[in-house]
C-alpha positions in Angstrom: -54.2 -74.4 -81.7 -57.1 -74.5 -79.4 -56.3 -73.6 -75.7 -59.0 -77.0 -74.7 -55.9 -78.9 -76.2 -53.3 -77.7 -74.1 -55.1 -77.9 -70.2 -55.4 -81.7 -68.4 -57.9 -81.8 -66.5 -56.2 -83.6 -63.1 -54.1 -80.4 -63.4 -57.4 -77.7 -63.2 -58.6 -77.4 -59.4 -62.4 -75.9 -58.5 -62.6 -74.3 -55.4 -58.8 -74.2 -55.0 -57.5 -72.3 -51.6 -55.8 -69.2 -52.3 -54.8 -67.8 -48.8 -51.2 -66.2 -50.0 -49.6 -66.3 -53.3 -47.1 -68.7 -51.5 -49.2 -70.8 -50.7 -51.3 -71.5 -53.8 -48.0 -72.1 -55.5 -46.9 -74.9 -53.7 -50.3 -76.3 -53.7 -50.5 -75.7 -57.7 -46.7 -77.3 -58.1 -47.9 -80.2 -56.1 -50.4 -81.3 -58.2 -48.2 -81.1 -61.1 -45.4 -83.1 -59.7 -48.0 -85.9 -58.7 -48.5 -86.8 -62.4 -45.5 -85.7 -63.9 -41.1 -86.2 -63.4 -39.8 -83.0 -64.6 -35.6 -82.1 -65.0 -35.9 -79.8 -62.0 -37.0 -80.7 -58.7 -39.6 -79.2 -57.1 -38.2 -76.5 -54.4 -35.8 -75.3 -57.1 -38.5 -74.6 -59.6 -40.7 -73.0 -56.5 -38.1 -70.6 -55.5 -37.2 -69.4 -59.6 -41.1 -69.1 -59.7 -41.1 -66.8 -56.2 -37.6 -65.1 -57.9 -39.8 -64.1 -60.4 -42.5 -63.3 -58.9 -40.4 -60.7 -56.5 -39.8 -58.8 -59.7 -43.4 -58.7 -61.4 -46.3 -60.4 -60.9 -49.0 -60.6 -63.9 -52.4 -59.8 -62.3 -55.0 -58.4 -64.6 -57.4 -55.9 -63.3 -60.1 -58.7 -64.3 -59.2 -61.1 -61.3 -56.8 -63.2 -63.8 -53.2 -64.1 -61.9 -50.5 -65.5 -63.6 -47.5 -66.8 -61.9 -45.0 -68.0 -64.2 -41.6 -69.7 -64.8 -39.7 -70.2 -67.9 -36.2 -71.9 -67.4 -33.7 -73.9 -69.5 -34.0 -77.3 -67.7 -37.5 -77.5 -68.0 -38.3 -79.3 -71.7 -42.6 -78.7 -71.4 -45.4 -76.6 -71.4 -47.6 -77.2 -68.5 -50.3 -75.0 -67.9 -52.0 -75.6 -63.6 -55.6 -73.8 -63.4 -57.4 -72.6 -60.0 -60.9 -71.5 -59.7 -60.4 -70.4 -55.9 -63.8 -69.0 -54.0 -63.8 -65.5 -54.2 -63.2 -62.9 -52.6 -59.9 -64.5 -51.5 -56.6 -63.0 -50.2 -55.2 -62.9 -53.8 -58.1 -61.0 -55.0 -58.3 -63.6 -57.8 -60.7 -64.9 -59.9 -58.6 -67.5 -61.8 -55.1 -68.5 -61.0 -52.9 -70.2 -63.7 -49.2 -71.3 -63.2 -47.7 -71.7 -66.7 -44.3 -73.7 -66.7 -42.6 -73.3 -69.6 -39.1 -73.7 -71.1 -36.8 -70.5 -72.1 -37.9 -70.6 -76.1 -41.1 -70.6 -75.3 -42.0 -67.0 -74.7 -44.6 -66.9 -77.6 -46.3 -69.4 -77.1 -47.0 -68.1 -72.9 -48.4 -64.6 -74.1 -50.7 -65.5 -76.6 -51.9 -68.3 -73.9 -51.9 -65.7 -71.4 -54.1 -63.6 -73.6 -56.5 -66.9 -74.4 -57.2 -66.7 -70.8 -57.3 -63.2 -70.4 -60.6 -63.1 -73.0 -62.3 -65.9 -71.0 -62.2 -63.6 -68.2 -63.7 -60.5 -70.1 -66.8 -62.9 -71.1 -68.4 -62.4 -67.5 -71.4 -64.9 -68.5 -69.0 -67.7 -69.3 -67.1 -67.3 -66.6 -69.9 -68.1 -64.5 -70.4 -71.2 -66.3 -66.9 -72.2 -65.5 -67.5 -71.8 -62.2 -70.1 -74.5 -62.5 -67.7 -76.9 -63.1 -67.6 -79.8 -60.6 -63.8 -81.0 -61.5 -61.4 -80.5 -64.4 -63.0 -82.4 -67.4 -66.2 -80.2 -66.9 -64.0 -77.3 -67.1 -62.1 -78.2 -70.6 -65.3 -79.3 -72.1 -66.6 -75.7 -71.3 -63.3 -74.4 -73.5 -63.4 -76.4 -75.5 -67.0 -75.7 -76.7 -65.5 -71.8 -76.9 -63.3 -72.9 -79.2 -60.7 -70.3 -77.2 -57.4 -70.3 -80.0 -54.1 -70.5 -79.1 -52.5 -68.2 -82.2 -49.1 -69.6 -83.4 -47.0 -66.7 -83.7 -47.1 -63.5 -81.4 -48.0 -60.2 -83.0 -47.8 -56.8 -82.0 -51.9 -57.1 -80.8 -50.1 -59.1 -78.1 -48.1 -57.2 -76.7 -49.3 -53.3 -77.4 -51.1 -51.2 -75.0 -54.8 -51.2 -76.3 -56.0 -48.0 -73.2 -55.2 -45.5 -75.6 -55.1 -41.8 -73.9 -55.1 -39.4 -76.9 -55.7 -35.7 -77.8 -57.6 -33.7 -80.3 -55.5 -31.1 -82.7 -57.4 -28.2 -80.9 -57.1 -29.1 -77.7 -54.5 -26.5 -76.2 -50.7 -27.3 -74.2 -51.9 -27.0 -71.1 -54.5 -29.6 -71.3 -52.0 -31.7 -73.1 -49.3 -31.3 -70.7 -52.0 -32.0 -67.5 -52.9 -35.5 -69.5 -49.4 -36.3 -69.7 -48.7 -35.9 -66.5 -51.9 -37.4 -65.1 -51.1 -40.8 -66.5 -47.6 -40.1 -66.1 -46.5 -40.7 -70.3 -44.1 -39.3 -72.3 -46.5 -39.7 -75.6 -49.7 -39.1 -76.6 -51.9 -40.1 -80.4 -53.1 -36.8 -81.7 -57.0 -37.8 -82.9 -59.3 -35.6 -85.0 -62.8 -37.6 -85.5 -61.5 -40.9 -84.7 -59.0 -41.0 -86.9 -55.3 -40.4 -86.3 -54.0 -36.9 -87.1 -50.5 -36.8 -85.4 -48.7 -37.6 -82.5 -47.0 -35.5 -79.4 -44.1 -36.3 -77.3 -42.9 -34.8 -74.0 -40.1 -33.6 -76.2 -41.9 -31.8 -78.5 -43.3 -30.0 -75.9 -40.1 -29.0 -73.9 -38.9 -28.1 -77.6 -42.0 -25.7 -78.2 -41.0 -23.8 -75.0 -37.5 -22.6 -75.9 -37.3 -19.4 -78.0 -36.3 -19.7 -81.4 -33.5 -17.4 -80.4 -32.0 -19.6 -77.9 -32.2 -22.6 -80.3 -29.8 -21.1 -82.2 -26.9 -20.6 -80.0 -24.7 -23.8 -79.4 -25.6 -24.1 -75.7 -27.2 -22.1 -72.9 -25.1 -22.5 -70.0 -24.8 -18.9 -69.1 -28.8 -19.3 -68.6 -29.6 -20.3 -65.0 -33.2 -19.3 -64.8 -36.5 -20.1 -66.0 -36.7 -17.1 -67.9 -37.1 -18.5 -71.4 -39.8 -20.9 -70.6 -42.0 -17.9 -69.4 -43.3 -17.0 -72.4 -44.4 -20.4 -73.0 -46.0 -21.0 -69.7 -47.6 -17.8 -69.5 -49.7 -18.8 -73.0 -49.6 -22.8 -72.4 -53.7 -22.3 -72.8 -53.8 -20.2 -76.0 -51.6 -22.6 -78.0 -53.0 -25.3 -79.8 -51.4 -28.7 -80.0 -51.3 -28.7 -84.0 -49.0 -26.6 -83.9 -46.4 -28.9 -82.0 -47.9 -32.3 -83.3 -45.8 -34.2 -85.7 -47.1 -36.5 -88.3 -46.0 -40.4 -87.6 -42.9 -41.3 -89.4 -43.8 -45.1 -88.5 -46.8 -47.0 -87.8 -47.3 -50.5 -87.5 -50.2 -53.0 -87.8 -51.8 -55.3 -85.6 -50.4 -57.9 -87.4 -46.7 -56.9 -87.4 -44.3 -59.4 -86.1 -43.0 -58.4 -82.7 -39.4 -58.2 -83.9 -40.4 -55.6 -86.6 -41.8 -53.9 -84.0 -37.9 -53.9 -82.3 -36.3 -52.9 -85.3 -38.4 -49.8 -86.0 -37.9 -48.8 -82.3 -33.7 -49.3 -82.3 -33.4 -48.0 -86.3 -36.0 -45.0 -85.7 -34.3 -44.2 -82.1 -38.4 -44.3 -81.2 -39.6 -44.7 -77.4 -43.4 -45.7 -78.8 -44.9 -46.6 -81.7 -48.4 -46.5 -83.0 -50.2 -49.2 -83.9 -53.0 -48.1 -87.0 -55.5 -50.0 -88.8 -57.3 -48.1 -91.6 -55.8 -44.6 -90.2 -57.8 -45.4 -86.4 -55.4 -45.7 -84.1 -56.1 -49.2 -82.2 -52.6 -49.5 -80.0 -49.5 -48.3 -78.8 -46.4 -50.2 -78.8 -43.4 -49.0 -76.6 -39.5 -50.1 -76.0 -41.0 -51.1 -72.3 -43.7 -53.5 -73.6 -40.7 -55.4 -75.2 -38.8 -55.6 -72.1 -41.8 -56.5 -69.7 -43.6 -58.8 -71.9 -41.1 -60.3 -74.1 -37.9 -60.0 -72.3 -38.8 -60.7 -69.1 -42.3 -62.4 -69.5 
């Protein structure tokens, strides 16, 4: 499905004002309900769009912002675009309200990401913004041939800003990078290619004595004590030696609910995502929730 085949051009606005996120909102929900009767009225679909947006809002560090609905009584798929001027108070480059019903969660992220790549192509972004109105705009798209894919995949949803770690690299470094970017797990790579993976578990585990993992439990322990060892050499111990090799990877291509099932079945908090042993993506129990659960 192309993504020219799903915009109208009365509903795409050049040089659209974008003073508060409020405010650009009601502006975009106006124009929709001048050409179309929807199920739900218009305040009531404004305030479950500002409900939502109170939890997250989808902003892309490319200038892309997203509000977005889905809800039961509304039966459609409407997509509202804004080129505003920029800068702007949003900070936005484009702005585009998706409406959409409950089952329709699919079909938003892959035309979330659509958008998202017109925004990486810098060049024909500018040539979007020599649009004068709405059919100017489509045509542009639609000479992109920008595809809407059918079914959602894990390349949808999995992290692609991969922070990973070479075998030799010592504990310390390793336990800096996970703290820096505050993550619980880290790819293992050794010339480019995937050689293991590292949890924060695995680490806490490499730091308690073999003789203490041997009693039933430690409670008569209330210091530090057998964790000084372990920090006193963080520097001189490799991570191969704590790395584990992956007991599951997926593919780009997996389906997003094989994804959930090796994550619940596995008791797994992330997932690699490998194509021809190169690690391209990481798939976690969080990107389900944020981007399919509550997308």
């Amino acid at each position: 499905m192309k993504l020219a085949s799903l915009l109208n051009p009365v509903l795409v606005k050049i040089d659209c004002r974008a003073d508060s996120k409020e405010q650009v909102i009601k502006d975009m929900l106006n124009e929709a309900y001048k050409y179309y009767k929807y199920e739900i009225d218009k305040d009531s679909l404004f305030k479950k769009i500002m409900e939502r947006e109170a939890i997250s809002s989808t902003v892309f560090d490319s200038g892309l912002f997203v509000p977005h609905v889905r809800v039961e009584e509304f039966k459609d798929f409407i997509i509202i675009v804004g080129i505003p001027s920029f800068p702007n108070a949003l900070n936005a480059k484009m702005i585009t309200l998706i409406l959409a019903s409950n089952t329709a969660s699919g079909l938003y992220l892959n035309v979330l990401s659509a958008f998202a790549q017109i925004l990486k192509d810098e060049d024909f972004f500018k040539k979007l913004k020599t649009a004068k109105n709405g059919a100017d705009f489509i045509d542009f798209v639609r000479e992109r041939e920008f595809l809407v894919k059918k079914n959602l995949t894990i390349e949808d949803i999995m992290s692609k800003d991969i922070i990973s770690i070479s075998p030799d690299s010592n504990i310390k470094e390793l336990i800096d990078l996970m703290f820096k970017h505050n993550t619980s797990y880290i790819p293992v790579v050794k010339d480019g290619r995937m050689a293991g993976e590292v949890t924060v578990l695995d680490v806490i585990k490499s730091g308690i004595p073999n003789y203490a993992q041997m009693l039933s439990n430690l409670r008569f322990l209330n210091t530090l004590e057998p964790f000084d060892g372990f920090l006193q050499h963080e520097d001189e111990i490799p991570v191969k030696n704590i790395m584990k090799k992956p007991t599951v990877v997926l593919s780009k291509n997996s389906s997003v609910i094989e994804a959930a099932f090796e994550l619940t079945q596995n008791n797994k908090r992330q997932i690699p995502v490998v194509e021809d042993n190169v690690i391209v993506g990481v798939v976690s129990y969080m990107d389900i929730l944020n981007k399919i659960l509550r997308s």
